[in-house]
PDB file of the backbone (N, CA, C, O) and the ligand in Angstrom, with CONECT records:
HET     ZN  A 101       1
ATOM      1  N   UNK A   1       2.039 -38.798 -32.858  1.00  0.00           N
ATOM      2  CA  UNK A   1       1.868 -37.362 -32.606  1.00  0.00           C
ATOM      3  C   UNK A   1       2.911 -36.586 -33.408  1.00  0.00           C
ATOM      4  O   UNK A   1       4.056 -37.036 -33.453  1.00  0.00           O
ATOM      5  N   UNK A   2       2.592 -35.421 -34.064  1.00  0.00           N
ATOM      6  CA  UNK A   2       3.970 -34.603 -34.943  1.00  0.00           C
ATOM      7  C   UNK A   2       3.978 -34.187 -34.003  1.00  0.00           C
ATOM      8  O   UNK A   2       3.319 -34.295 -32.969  1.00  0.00           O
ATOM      9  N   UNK A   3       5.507 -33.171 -34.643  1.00  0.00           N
ATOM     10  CA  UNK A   3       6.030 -32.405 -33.827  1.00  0.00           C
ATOM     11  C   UNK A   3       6.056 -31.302 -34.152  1.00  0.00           C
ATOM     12  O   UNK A   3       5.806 -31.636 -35.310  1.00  0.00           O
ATOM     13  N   UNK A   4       6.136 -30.124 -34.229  1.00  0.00           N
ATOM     14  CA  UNK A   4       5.733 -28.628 -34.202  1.00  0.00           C
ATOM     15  C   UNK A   4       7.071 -27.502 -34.500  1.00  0.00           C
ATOM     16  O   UNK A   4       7.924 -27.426 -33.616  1.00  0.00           O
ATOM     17  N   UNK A   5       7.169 -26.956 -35.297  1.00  0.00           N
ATOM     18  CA  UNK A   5       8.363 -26.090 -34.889  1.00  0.00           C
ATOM     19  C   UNK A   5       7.615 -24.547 -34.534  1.00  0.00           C
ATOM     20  O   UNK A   5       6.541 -24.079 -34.915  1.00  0.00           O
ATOM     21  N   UNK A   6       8.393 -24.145 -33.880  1.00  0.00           N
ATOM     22  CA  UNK A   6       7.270 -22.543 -32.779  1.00  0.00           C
ATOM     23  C   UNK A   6       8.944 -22.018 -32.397  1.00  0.00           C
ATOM     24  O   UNK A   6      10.084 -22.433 -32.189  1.00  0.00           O
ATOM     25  N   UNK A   7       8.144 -20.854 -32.484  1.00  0.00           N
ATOM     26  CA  UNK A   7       9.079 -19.932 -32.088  1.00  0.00           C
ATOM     27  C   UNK A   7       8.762 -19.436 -30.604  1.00  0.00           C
ATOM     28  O   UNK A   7       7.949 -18.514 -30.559  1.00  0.00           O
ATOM     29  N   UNK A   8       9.172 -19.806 -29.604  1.00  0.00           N
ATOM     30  CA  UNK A   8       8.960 -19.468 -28.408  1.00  0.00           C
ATOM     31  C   UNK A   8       9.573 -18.443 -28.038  1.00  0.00           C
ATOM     32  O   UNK A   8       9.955 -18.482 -26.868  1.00  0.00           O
ATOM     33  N   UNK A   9       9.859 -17.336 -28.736  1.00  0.00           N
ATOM     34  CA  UNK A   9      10.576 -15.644 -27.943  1.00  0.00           C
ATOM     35  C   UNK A   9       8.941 -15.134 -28.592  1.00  0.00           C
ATOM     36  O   UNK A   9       8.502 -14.151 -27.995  1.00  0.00           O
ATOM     37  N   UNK A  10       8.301 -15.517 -29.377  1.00  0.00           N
ATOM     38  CA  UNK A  10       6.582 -14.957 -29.197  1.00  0.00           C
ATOM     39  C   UNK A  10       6.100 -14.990 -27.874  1.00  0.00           C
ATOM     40  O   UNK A  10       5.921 -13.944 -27.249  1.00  0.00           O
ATOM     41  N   UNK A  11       5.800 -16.461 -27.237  1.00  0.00           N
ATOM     42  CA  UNK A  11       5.218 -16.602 -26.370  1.00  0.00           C
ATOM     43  C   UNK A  11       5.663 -16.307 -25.108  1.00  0.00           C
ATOM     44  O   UNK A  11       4.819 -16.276 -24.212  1.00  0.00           O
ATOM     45  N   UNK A  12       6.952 -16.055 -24.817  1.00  0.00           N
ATOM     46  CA  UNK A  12       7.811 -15.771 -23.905  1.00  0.00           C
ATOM     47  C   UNK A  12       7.839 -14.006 -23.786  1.00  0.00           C
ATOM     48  O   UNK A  12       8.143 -13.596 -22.666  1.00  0.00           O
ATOM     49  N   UNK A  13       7.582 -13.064 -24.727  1.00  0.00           N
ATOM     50  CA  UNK A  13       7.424 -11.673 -24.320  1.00  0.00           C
ATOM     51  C   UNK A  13       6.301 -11.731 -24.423  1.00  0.00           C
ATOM     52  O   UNK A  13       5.967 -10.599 -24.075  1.00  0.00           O
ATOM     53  N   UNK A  14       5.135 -12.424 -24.739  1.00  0.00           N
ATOM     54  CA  UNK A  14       3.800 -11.958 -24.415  1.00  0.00           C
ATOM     55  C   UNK A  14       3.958 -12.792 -22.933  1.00  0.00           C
ATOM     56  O   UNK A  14       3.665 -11.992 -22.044  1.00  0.00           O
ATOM     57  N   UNK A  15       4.129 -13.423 -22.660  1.00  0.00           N
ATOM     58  CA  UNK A  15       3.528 -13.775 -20.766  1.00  0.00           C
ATOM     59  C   UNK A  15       4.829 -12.677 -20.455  1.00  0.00           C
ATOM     60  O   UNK A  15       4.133 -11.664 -20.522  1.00  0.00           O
ATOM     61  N   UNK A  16       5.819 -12.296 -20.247  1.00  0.00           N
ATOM     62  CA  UNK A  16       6.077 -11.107 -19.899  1.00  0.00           C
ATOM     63  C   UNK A  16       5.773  -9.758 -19.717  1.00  0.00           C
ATOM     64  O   UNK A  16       5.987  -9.000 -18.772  1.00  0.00           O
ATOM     65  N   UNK A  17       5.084  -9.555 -21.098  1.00  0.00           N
ATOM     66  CA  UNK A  17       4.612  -8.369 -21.181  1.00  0.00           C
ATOM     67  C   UNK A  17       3.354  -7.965 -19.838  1.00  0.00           C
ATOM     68  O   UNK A  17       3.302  -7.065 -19.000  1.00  0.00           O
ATOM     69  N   UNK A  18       2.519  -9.054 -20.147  1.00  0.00           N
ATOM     70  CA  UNK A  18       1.260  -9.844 -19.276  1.00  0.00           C
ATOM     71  C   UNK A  18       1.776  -9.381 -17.600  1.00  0.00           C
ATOM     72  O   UNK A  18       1.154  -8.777 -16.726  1.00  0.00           O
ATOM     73  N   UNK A  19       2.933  -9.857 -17.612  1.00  0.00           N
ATOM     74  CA  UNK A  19       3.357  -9.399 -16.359  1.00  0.00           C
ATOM     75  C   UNK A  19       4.024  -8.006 -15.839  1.00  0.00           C
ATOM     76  O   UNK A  19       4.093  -7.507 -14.716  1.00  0.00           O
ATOM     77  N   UNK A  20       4.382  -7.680 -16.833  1.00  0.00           N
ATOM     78  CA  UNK A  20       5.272  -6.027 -16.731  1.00  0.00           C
ATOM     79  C   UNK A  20       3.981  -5.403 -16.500  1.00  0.00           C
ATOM     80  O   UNK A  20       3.729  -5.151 -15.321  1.00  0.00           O
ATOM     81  N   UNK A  21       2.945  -5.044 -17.536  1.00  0.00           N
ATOM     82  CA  UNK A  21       1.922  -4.169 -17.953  1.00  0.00           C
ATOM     83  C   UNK A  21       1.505  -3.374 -16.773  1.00  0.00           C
ATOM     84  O   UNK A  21       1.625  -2.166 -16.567  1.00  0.00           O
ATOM     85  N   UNK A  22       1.051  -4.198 -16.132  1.00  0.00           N
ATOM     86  CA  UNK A  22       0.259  -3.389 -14.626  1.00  0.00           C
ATOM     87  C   UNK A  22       1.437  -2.416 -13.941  1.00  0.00           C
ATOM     88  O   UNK A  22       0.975  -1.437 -13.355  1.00  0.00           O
ATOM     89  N   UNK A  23       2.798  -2.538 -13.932  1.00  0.00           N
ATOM     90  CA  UNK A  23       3.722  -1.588 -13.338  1.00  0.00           C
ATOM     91  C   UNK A  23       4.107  -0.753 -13.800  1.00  0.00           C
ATOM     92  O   UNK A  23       4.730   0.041 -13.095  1.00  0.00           O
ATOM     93  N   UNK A  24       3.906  -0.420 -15.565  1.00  0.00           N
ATOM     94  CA  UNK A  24       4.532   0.082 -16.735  1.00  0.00           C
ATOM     95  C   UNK A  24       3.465   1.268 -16.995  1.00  0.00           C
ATOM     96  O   UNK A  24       3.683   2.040 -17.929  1.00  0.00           O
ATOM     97  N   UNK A  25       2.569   1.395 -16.367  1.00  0.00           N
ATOM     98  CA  UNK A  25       1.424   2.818 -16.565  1.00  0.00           C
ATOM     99  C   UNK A  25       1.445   3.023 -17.810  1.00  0.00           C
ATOM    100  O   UNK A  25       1.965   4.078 -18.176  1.00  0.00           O
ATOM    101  N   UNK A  26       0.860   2.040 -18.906  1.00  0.00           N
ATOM    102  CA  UNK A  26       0.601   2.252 -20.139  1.00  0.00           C
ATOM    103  C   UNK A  26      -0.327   1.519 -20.550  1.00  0.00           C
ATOM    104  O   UNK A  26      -0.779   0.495 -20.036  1.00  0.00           O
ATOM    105  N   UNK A  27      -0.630   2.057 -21.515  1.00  0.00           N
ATOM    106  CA  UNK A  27      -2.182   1.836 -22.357  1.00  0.00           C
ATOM    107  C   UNK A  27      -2.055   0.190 -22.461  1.00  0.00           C
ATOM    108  O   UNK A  27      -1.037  -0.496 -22.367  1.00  0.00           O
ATOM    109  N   UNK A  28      -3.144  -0.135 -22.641  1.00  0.00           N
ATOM    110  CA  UNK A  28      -3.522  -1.810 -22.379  1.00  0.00           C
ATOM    111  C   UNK A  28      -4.323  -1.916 -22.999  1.00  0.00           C
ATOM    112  O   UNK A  28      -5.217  -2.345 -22.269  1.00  0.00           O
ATOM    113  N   UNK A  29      -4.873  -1.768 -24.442  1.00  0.00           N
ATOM    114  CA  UNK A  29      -5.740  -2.102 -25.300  1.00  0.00           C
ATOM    115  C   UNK A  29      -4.882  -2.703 -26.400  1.00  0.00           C
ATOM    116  O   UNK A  29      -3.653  -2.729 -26.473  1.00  0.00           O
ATOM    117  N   UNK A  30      -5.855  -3.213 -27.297  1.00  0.00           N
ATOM    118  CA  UNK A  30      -5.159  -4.639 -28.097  1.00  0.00           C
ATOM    119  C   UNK A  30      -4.438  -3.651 -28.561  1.00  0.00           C
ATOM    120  O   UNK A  30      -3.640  -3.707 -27.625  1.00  0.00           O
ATOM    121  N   UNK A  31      -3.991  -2.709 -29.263  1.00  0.00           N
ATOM    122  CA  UNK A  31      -3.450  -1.812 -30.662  1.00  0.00           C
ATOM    123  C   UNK A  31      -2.031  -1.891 -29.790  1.00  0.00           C
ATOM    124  O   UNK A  31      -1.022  -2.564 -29.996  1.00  0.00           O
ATOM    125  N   UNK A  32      -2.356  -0.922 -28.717  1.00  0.00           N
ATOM    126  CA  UNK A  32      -1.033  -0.959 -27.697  1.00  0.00           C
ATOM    127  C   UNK A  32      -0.019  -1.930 -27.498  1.00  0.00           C
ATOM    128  O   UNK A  32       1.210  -1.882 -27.549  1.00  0.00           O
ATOM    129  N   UNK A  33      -0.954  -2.941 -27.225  1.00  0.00           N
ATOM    130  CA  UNK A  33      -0.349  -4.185 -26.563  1.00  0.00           C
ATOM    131  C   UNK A  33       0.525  -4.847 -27.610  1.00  0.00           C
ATOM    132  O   UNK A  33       1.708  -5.136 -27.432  1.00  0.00           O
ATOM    133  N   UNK A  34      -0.236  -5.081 -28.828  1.00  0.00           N
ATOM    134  CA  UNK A  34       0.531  -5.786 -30.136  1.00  0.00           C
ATOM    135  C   UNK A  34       1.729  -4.747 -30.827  1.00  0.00           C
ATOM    136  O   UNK A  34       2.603  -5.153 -31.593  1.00  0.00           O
ATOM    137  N   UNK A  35       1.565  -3.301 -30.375  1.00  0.00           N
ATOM    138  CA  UNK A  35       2.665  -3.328 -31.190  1.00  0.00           C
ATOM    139  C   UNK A  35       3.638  -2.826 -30.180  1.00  0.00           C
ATOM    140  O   UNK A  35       4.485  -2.041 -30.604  1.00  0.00           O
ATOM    141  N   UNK A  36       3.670  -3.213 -28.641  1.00  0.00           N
ATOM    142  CA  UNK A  36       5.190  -3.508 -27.863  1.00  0.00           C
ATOM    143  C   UNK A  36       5.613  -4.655 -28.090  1.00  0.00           C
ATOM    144  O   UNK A  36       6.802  -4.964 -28.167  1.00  0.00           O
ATOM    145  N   UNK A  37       4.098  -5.829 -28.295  1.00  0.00           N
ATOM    146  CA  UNK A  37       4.847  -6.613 -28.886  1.00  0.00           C
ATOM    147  C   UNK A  37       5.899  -7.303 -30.382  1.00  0.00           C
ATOM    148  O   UNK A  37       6.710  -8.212 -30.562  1.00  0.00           O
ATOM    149  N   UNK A  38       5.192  -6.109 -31.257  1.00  0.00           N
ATOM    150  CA  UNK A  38       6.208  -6.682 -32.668  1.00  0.00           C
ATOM    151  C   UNK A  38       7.405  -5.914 -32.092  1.00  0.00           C
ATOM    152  O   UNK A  38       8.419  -6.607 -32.021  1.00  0.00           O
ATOM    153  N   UNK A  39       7.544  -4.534 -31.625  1.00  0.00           N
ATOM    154  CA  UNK A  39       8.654  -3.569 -31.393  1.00  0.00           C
ATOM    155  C   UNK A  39       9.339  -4.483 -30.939  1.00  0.00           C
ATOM    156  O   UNK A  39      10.089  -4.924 -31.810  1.00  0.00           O
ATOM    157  N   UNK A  40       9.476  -5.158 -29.647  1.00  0.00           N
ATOM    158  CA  UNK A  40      10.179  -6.087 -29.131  1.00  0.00           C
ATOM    159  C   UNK A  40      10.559  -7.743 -29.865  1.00  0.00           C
ATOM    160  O   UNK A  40      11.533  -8.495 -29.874  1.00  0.00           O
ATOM    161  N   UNK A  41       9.365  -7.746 -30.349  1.00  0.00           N
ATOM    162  CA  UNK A  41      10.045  -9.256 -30.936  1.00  0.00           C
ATOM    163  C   UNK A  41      11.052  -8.716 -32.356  1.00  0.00           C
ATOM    164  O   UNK A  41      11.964  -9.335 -32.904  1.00  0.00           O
ATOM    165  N   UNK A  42      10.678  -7.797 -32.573  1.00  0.00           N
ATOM    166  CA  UNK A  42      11.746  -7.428 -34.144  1.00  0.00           C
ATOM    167  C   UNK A  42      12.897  -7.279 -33.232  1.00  0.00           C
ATOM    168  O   UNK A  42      13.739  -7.930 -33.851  1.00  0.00           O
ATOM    169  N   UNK A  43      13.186  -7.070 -32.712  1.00  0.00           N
ATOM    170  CA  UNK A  43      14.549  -6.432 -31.824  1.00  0.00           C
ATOM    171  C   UNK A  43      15.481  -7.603 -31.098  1.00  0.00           C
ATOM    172  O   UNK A  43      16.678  -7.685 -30.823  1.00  0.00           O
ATOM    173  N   UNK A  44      14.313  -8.475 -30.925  1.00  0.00           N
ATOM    174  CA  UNK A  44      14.997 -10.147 -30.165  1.00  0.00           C
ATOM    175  C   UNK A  44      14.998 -10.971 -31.400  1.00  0.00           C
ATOM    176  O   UNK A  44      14.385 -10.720 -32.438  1.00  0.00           O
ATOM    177  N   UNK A  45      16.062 -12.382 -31.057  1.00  0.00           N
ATOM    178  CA  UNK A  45      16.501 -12.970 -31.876  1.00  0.00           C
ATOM    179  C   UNK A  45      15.317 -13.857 -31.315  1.00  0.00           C
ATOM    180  O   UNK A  45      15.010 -14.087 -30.145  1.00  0.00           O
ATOM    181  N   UNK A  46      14.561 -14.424 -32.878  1.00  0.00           N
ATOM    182  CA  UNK A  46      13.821 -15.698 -32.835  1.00  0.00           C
ATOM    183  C   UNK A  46      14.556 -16.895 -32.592  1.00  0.00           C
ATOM    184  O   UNK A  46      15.622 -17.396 -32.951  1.00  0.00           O
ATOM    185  N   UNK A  47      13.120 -17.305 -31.487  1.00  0.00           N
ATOM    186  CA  UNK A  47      13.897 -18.315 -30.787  1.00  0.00           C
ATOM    187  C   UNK A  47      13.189 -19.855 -31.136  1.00  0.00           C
ATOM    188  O   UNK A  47      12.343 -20.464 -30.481  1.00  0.00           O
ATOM    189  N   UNK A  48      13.788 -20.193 -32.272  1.00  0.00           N
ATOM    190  CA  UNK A  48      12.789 -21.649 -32.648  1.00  0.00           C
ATOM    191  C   UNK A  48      13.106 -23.183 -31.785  1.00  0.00           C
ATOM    192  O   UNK A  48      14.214 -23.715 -31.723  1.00  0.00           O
ATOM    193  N   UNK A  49      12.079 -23.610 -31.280  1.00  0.00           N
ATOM    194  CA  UNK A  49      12.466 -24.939 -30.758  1.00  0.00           C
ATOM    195  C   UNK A  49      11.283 -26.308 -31.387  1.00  0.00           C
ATOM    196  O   UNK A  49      10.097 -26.024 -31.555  1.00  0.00           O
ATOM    197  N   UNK A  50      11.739 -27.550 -31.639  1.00  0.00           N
ATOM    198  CA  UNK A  50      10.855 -28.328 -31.923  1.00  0.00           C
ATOM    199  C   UNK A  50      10.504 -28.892 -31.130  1.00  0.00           C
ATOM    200  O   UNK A  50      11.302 -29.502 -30.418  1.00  0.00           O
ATOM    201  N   UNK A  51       9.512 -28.923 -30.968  1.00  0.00           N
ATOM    202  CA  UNK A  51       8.833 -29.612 -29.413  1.00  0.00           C
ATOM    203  C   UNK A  51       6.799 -30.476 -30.149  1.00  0.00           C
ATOM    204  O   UNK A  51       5.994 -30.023 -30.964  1.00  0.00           O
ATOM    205  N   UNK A  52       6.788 -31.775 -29.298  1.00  0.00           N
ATOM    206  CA  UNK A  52       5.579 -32.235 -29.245  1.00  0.00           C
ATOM    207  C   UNK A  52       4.776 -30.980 -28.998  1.00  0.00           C
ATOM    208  O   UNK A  52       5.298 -29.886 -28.783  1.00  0.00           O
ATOM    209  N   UNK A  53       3.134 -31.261 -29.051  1.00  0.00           N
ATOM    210  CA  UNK A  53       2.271 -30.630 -28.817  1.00  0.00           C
ATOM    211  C   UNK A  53       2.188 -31.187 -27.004  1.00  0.00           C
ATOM    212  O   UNK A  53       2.420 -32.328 -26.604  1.00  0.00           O
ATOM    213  N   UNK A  54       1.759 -29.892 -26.096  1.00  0.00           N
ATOM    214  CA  UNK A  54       1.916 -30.390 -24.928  1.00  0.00           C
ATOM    215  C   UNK A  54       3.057 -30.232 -23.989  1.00  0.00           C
ATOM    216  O   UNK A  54       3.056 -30.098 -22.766  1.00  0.00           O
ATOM    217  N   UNK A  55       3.814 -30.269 -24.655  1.00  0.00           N
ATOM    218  CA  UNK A  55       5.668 -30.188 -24.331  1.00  0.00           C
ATOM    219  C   UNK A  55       6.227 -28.835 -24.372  1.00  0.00           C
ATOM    220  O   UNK A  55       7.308 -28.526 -23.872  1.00  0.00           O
ATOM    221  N   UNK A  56       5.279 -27.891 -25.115  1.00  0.00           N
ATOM    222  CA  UNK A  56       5.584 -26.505 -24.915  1.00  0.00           C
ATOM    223  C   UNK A  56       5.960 -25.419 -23.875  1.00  0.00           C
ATOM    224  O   UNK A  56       6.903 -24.649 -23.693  1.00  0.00           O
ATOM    225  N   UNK A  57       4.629 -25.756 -23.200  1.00  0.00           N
ATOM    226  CA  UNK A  57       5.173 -24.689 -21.585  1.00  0.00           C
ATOM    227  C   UNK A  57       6.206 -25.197 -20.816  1.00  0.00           C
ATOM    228  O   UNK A  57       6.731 -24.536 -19.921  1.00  0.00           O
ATOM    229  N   UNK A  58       6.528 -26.305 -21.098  1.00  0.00           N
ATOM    230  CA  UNK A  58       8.127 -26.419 -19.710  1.00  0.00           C
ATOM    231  C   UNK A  58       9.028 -26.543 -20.368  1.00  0.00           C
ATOM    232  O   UNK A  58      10.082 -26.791 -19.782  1.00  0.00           O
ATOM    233  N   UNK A  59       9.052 -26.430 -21.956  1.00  0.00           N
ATOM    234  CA  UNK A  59      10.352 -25.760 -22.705  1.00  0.00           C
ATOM    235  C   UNK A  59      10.341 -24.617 -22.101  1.00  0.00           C
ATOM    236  O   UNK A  59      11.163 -24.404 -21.210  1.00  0.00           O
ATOM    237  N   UNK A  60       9.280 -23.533 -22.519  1.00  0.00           N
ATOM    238  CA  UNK A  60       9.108 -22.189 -22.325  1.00  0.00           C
ATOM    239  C   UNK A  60       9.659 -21.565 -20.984  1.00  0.00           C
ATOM    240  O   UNK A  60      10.328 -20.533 -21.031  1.00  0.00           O
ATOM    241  N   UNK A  61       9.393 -22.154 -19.864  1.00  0.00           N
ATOM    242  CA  UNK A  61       9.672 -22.071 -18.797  1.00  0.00           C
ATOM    243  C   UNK A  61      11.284 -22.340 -18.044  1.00  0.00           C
ATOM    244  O   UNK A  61      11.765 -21.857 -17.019  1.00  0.00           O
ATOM    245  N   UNK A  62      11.832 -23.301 -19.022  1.00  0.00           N
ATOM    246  CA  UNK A  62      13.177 -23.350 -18.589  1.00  0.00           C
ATOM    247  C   UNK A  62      13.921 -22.197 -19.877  1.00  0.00           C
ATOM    248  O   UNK A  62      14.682 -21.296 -19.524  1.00  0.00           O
ATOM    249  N   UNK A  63      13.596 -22.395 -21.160  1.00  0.00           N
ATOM    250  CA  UNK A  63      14.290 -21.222 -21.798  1.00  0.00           C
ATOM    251  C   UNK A  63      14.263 -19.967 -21.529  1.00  0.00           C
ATOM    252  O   UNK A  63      15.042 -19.309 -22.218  1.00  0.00           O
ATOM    253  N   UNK A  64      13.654 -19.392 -20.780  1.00  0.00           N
ATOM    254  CA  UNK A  64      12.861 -17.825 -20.863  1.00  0.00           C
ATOM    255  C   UNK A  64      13.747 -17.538 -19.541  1.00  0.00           C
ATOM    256  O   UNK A  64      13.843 -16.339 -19.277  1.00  0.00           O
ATOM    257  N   UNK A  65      14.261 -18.226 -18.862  1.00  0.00           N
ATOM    258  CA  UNK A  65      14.984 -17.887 -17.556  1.00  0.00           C
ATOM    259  C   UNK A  65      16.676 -17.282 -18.180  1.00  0.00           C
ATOM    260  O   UNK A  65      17.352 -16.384 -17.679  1.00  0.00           O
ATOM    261  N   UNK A  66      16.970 -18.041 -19.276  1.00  0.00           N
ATOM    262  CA  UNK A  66      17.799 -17.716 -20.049  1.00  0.00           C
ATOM    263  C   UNK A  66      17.872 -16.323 -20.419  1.00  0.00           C
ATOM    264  O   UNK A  66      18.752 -15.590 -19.968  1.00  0.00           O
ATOM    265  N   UNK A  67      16.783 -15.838 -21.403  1.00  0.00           N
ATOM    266  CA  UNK A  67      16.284 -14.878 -22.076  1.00  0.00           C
ATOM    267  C   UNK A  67      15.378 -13.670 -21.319  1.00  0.00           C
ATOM    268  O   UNK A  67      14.624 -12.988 -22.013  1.00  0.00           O
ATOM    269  N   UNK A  68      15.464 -13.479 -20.129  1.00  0.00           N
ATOM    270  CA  UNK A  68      14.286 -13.000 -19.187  1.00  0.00           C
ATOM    271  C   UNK A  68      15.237 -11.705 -19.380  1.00  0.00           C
ATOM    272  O   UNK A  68      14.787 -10.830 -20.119  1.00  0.00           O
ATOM    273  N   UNK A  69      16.317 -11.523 -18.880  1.00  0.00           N
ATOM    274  CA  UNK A  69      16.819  -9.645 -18.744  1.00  0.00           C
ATOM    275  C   UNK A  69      16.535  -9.121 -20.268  1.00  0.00           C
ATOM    276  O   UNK A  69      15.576  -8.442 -20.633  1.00  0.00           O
ATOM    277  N   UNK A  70      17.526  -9.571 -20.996  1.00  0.00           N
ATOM    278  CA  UNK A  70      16.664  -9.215 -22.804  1.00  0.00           C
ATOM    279  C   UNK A  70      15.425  -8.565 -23.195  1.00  0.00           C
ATOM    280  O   UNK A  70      15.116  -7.460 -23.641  1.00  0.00           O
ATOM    281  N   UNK A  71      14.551 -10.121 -22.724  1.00  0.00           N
ATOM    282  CA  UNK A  71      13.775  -9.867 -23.035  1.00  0.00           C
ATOM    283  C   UNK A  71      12.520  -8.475 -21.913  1.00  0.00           C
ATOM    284  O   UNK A  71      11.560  -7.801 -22.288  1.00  0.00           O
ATOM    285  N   UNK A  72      12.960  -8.558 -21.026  1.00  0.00           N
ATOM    286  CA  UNK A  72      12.268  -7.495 -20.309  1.00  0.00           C
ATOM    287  C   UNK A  72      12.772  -5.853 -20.672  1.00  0.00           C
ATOM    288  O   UNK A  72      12.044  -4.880 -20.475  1.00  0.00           O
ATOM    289  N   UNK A  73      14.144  -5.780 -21.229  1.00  0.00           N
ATOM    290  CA  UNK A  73      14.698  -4.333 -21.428  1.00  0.00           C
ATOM    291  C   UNK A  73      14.131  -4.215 -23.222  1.00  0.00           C
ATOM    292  O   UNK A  73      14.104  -3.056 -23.633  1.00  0.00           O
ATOM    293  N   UNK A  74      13.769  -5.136 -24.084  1.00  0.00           N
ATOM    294  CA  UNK A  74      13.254  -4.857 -25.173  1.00  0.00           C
ATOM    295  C   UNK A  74      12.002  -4.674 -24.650  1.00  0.00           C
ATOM    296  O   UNK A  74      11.499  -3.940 -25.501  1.00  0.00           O
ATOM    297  N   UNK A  75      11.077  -4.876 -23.722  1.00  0.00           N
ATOM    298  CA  UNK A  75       9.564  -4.810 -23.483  1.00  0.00           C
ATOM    299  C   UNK A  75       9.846  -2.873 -22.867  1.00  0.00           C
ATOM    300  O   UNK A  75       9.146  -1.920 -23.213  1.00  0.00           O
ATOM    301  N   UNK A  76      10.923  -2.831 -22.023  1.00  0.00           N
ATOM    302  CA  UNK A  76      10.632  -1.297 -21.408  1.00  0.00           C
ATOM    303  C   UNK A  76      11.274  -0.043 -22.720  1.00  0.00           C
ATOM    304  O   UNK A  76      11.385   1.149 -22.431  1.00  0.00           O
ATOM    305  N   UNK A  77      11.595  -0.536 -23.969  1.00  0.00           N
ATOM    306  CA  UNK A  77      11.984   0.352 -24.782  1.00  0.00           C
ATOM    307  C   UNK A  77      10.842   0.375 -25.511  1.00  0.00           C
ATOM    308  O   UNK A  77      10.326   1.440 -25.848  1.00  0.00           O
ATOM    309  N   UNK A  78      10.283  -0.937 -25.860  1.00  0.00           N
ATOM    310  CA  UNK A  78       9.022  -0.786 -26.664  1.00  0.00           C
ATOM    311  C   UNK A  78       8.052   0.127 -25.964  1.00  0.00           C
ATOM    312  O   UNK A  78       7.495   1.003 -26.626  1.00  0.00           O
ATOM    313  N   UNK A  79       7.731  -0.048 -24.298  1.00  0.00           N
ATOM    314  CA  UNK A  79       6.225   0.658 -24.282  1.00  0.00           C
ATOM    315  C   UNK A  79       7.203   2.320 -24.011  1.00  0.00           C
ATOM    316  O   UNK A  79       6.580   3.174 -23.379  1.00  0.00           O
ATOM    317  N   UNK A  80       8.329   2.612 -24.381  1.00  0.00           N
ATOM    318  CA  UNK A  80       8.393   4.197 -24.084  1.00  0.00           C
ATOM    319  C   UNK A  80       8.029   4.637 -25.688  1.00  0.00           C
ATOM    320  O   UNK A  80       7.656   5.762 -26.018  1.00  0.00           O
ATOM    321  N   UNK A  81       8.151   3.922 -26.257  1.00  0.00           N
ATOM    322  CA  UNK A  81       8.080   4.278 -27.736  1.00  0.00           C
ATOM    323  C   UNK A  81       6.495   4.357 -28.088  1.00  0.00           C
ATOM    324  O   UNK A  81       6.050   5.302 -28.741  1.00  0.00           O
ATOM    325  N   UNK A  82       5.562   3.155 -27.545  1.00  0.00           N
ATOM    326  CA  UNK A  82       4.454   3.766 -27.758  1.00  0.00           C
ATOM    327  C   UNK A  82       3.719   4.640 -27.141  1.00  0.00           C
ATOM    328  O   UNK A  82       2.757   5.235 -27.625  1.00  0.00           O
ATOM    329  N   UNK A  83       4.248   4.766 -25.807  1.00  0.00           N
ATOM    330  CA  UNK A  83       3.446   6.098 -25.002  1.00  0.00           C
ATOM    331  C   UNK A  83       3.735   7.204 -25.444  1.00  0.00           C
ATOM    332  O   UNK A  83       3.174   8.240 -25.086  1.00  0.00           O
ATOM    333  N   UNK A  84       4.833   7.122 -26.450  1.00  0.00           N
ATOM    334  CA  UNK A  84       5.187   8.512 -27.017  1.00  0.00           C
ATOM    335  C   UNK A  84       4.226   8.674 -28.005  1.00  0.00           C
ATOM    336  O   UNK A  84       3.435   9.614 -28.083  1.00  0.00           O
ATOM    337  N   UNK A  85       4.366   7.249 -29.134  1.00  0.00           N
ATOM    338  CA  UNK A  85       3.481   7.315 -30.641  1.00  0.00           C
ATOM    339  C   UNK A  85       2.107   6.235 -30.262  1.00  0.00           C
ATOM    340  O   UNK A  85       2.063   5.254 -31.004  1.00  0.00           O
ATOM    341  N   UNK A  86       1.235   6.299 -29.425  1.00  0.00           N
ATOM    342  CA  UNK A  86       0.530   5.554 -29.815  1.00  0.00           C
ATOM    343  C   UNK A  86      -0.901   5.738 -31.070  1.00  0.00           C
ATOM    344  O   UNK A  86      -1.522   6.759 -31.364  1.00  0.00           O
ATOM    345  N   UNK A  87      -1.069   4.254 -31.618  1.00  0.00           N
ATOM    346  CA  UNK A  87      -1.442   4.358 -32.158  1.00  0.00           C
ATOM    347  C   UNK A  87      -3.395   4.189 -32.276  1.00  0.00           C
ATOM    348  O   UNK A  87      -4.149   4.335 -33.239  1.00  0.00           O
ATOM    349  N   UNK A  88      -3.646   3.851 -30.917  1.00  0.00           N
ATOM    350  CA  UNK A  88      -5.157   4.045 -30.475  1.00  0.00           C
ATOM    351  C   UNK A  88      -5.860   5.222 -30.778  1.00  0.00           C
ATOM    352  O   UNK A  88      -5.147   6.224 -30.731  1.00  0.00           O
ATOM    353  N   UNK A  89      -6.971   5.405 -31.058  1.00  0.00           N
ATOM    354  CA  UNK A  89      -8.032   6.255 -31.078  1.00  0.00           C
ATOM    355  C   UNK A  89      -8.627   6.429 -29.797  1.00  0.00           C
ATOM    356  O   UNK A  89      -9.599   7.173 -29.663  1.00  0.00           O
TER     357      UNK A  89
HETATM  358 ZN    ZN A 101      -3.906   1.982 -26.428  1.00  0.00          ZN2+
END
C-alpha cells in the first residue's frame, strides 16, 4: 500500500466549517462556502502529514484538537468578510 502526503488543515476547516455554518447566519452555497474556505486556509499554516490510505481520519481527529481554537477564529473572520463581499449572484 503507498503512502500519501495530504495536507490535513484542508480537511480539518472544512468539517469545521460543516459544523460552525448553521450558527454563523451565512450564505451556504458552494461560492460562499469555498471562499471562507481559501480565506481561512491562506491564513493557517499547512498542515502536511504522511499517512496510509485509511489512516487519515484518526490522524485528523487527534491533530485538529490541537488546531481547533485557530482554526475556528480563522473560519469567524473569513465568513465576516464574505457577508460583507459576497461573491454569489
Ligand atoms: Zn452565497
Amino acid at each position: 500500500m503507498s503512502a500519501l502526503v495530504k495536507n490535513i488543515m484542508e480537511k480539518m476547516v472544512e468539517d469545521k466549517l460543516d459544523q460552525m455554518l448553521p450558527q454563523l447566519n451565512c450564505c451556504n452555497c458552494d461560492r460562499c462556502r469555498t471562499d471562507i474556505l481559501c480565506y481561512a486556509l491562506n491564513r493557517l499554516k499547512p498542515k502536511y502529514v504522511s499517512t496510509e490510505q485509511g489512516e487519515l481520519l484518526s490522524r485528523v481527529d487527534s491533530i485538529s484538537i490541537t488546531y481547533e481554537a485557530s482554526i475556528m477564529t480563522e473560519i469567524a473572520n473569513a465568513v465576516e468578510i464574505v457577508k460583507k463581499n459576497p461573491h454569489h449572484r
